[in-house]
C-alpha positions in Angstrom: 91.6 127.4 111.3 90.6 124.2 113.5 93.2 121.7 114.3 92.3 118.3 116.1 94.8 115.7 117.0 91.3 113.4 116.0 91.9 114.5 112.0 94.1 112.6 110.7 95.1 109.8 107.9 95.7 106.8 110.6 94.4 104.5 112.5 96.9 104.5 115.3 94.8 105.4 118.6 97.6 104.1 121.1 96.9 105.6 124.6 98.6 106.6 127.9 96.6 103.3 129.3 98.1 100.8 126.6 101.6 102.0 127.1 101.8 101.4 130.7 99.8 98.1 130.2 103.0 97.2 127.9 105.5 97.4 130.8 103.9 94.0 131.7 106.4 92.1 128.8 109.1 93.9 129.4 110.7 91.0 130.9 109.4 88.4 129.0 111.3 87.2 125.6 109.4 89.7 123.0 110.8 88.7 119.7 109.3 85.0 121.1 105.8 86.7 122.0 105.9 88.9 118.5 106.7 85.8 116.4 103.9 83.9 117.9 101.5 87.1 117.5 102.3 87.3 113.3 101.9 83.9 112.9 98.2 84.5 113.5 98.4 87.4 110.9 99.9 84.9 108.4 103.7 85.8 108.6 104.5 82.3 107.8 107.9 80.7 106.3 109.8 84.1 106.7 111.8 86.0 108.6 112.0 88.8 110.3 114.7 91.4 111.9 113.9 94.7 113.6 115.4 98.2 112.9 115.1 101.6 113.9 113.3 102.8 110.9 111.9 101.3 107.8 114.4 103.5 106.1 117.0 101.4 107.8 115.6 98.2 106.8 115.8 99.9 103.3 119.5 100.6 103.8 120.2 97.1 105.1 118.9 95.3 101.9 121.1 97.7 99.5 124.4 96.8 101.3 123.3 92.6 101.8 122.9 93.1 97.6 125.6 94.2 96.7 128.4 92.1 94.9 131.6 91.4 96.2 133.4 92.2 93.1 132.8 95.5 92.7 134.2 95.8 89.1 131.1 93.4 88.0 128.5 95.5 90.1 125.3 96.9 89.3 124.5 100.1 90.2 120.6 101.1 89.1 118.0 100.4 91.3 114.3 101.1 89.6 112.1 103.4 92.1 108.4 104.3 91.9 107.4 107.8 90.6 105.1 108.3 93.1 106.4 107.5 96.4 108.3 109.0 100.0 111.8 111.0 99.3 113.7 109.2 101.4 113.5 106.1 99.3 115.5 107.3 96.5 117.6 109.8 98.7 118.9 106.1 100.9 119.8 104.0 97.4 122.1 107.3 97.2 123.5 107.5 100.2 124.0 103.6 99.6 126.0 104.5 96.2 123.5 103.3 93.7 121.5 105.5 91.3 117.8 105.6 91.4 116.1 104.8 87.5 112.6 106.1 88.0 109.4 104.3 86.2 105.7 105.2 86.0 104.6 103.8 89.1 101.4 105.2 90.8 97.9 103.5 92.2 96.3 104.3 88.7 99.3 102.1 86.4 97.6 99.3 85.1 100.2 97.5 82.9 103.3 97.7 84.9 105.4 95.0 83.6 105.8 96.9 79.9 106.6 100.1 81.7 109.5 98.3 84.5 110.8 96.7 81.2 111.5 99.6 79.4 113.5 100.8 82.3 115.4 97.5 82.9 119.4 98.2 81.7 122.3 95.1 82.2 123.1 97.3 85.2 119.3 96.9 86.9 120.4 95.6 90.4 116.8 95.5 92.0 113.4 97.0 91.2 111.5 98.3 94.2 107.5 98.0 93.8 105.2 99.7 96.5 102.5 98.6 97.3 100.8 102.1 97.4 97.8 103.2 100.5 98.0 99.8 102.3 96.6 97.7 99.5 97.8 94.4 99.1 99.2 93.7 95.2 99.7 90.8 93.2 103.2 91.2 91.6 103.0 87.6 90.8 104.0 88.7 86.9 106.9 90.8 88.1 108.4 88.3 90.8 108.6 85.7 87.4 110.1 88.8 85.5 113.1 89.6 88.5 113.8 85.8 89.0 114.1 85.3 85.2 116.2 88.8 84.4 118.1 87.8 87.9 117.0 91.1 89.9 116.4 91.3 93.4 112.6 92.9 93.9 112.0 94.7 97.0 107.9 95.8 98.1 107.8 98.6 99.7 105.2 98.1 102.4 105.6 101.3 104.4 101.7 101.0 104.6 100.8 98.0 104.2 101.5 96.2 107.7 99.0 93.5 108.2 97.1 94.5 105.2 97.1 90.6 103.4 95.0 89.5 100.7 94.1 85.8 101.2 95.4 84.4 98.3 98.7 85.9 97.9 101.9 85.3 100.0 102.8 88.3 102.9 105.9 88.0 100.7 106.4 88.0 97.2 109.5 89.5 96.0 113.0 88.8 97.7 112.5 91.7 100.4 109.5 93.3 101.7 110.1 96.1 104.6 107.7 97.9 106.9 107.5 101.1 108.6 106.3 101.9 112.7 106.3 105.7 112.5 103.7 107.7 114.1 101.2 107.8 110.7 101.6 103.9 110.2 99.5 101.4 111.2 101.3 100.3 114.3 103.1 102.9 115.7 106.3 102.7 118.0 107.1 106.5 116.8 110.0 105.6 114.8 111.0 101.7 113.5 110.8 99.2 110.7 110.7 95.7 110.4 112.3 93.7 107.5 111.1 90.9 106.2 112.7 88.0 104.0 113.1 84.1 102.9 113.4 81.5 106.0 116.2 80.0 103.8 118.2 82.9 103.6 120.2 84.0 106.4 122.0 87.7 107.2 124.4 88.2 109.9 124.2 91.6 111.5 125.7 93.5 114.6 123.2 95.8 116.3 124.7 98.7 117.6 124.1 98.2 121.9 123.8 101.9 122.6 122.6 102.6 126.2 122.1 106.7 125.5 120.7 106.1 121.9 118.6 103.6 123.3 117.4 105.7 126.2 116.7 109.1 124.1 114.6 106.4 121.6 112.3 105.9 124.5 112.2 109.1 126.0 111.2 110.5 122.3 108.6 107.8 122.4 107.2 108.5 125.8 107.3 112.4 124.7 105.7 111.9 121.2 102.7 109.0 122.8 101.7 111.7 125.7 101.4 114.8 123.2 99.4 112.7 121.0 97.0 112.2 123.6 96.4 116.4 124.7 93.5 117.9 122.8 93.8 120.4 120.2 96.1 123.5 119.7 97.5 122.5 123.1 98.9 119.1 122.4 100.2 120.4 119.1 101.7 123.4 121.0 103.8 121.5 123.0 105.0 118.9 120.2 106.0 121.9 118.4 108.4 123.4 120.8 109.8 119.8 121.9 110.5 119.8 117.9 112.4 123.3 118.0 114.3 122.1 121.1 115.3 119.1 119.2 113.9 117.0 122.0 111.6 115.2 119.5 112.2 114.8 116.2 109.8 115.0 112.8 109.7 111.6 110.9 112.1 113.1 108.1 114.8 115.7 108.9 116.8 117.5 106.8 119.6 115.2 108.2 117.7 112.4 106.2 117.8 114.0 103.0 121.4 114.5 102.5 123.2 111.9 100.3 126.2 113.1 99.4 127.8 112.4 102.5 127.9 108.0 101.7 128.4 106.5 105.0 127.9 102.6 106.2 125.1 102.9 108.2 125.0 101.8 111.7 122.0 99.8 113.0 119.7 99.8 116.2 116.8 97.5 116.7 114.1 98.4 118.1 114.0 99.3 122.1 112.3 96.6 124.7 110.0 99.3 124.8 108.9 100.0 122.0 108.5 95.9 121.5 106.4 95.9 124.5 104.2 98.4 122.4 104.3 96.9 119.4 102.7 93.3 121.0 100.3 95.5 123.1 98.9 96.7 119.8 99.3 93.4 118.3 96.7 92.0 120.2 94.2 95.2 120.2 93.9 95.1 116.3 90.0 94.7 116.5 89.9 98.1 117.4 91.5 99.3 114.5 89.7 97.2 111.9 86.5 98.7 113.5 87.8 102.3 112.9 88.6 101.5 109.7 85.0 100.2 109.1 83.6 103.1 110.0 85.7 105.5 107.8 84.8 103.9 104.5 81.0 104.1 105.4 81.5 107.9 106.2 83.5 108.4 103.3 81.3 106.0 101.0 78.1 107.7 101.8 79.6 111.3 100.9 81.5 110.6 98.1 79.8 107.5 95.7 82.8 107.4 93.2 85.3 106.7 95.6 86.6 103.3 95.4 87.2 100.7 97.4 88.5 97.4 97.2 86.5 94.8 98.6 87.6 93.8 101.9 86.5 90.2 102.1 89.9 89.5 99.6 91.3 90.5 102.8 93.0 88.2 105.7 93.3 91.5 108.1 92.4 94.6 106.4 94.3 97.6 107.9 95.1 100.1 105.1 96.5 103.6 106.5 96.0 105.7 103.5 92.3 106.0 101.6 93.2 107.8 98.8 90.0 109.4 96.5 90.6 110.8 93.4 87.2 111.5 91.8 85.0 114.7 91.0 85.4 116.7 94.1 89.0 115.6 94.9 90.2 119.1 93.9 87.7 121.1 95.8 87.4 118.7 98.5 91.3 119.2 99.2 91.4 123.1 98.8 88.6 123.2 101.7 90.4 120.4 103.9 93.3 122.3 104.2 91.0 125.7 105.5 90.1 123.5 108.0 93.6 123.0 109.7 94.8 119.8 107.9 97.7 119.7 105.8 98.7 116.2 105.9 97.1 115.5 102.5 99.4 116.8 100.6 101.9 113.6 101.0 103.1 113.3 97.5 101.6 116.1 95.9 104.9 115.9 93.9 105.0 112.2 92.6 108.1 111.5 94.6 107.9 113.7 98.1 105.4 116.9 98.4 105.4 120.0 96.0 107.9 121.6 98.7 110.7 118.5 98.2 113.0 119.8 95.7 113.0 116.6 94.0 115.3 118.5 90.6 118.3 117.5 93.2 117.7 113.6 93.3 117.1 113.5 89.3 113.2 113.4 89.5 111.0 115.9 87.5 106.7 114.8 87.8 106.6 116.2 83.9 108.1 112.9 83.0 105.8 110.7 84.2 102.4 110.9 82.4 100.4 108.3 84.8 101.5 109.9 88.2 101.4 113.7 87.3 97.5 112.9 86.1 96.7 111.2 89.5 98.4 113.9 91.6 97.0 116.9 90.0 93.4 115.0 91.2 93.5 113.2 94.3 94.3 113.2 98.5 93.9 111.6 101.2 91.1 111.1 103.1 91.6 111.7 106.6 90.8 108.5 109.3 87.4 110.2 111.7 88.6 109.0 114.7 86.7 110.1 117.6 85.6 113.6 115.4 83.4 116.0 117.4 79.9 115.7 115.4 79.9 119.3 113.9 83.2 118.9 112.6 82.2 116.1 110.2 79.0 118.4 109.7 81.1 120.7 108.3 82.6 118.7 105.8 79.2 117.0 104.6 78.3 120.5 104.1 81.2 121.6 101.9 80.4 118.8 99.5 76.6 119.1 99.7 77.1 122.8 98.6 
């Protein structure tokens, strides 16, 4: 088995060099410096707060939505079929229950499936915009404001990933995720974005030790990213089983039964500091990104790919392919050491999520069952040693 930290499904390439380079604004006003920096990415006329984890953000909407009069609230929020656990596992935990609809990267008419689902009790419908690519929802934003139903987009992926002619937000909500896979990585955090008229009041929790562990977690996670091979991986591992790092979803995460009012953290000074140093080094990304879909493209014709000129900033995380070699493709991926592809093998989570517990079965849903039995993820070649991608022109050659 070969394992390379280089294999893998994103873009993020944050050094040792960058994170000290960030120390520079730690004592300038970030959220100023930020602002001004997605202004030039076309976050215009919204707002923004910042949270621990795009989970969190997810949280936050589900308690600002809910009525006051509890007698005359609605409790079903619609959720994609094909999409991370700890979606539907946080509308729990927020006591609503999660109505599931055929939702995948192949649906094609959406609005007649969502409107089968929609009750009197539909609260909100969340739509996610699936690989990093940039929908237009413009039917289904007229179908929530009509049917008065909050729409949230899920845009886990899909940081700085605008078409040109649609809005960065089109529904009510839209919320991000900065985990280590994402596009912009500050190991763990989200961002939340909404209307510039609206306004929500919120307390963050000023925890010195929470905040210090954060950052020590991200120094940890950024230097292990950044050793070679089995050795790097090595030591992530133990820091994992010593519960001095943590993986991006815990066991802890999937728990709902326990309903609690969650508490919430922004993100640290440091982990702003490497969110603008990444901000302004985007370039680099969009050039890795180019050359990914022209190694991919020439090895596999049928996989398709939007075209990027519809694009403001084009920085999708996931390339998903799901033609005629997809099956065998996968099987000899993972005999070369990578096992990340198999993110949502099971519609909603991987095969290995016991998804029976939060009322999902994949037989249900015709559309998404189809596209996962034939599809994965492509990983990013991001500084690959030449005869590694050798190795996988010659499994498709043969």
């Amino acid at each position: 088995m070969i394992f390379s930290k280089k294999f893998h499904l994103m873009y993020q390439n944050l050094s040792i060099k960058d994170a000290i380079f960030s120390i520079k604004y730690y004592l300038k006003n970030k959220n100023k410096i930020i602002r001004i920096l997605l202004s030039n990415y076309e976050f215009i006329g919204i707002n923004f707060l910042f949270f621990d984890s795009g989970r969190t953000c997810l949280s936050f909407i589900l308690e600002n939505i809910k009525s006051k009069n509890s007698c005359l609230s609605k409790n079903e929020i619609l959720v994609p079929s094909f999409t991370c656990e700890v979606v539907p596992v946080h509308i729990l935990k927020s006591n609503y229950k999660p109505i599931y609809y055929d939702l995948c990267p192949d649906t094609k008419n959406l609005l007649q499936i969502i409107k089968k689902n929609v009750t009197i009790n539909t609260k909100a419908i969340i739509y996610q915009h699936s690989f990093g690519r940039h929908d237009n929802i413009t039917k289904l934003v007229k179908y929530c404001k009509k049917k008065n139903i909050y729409l949230i987009e899920d845009k886990a992926l899909c940081f700085l990933s605008k078409k040109k002619n649609l809005k960065e937000l089109q529904g009510d909500f839209a919320y991000y995720s900065f985990e280590t896979s994402k596009t912009i990585s500050t190991r763990m955090g989200g961002m939340l974005v909404f209307s510039k008229n609206k306004k929500y009041h919120i307390s963050y929790q000023n925890n010195f030790y929470y905040n210090f562990v954060s950052d020590l977690r991200t120094i940890l996670s950024l230097i292990t990213y950044n050793i070679q091979g089995y050795f790097g991986f090595g030591i992530r591992k133990i820091l994992i089983i010593l519960n001095v790092l943590e993986k991006s979803i815990t066991s802890r995460d999937l728990i709902y039964q326990n309903k609690h009012k969650p508490i919430y953290y922004d993100l640290t000074n440091f982990q702003k500091c490497l969110l603008i140093v990444q901000l302004k080094n985007l370039i680099i990304r969009k050039k890795i990104f180019e050359k990914n879909i022209c190694f991919w493209k020439r090895l596999l014709p049928d996989l398709k790919i939007e075209n990027s000129n519809r694009y403001s900033s084009y920085y999708p995380v996931r390339l998903a392919y799901n033609g005629i070699k997809a099956k065998k493709l996968k099987k000899k991926i993972r005999e070369l050491g990578l096992m990340q592809e198999a993110w949502f093998d099971g519609g909603v989570g991987s095969r290995n999520f016991k998804s029976y517990q939060i009322g999902f079965n994949l037989k249900n849903f015709k559309l998404t069952r189809k596209f996962c039995n034939n599809y994965l993820n492509l990983p990013t070649m991001v500084g690959l040693k030449k005869n590694f991608k050798e190795k996988i022109k010659l499994i498709l050659v043969s």
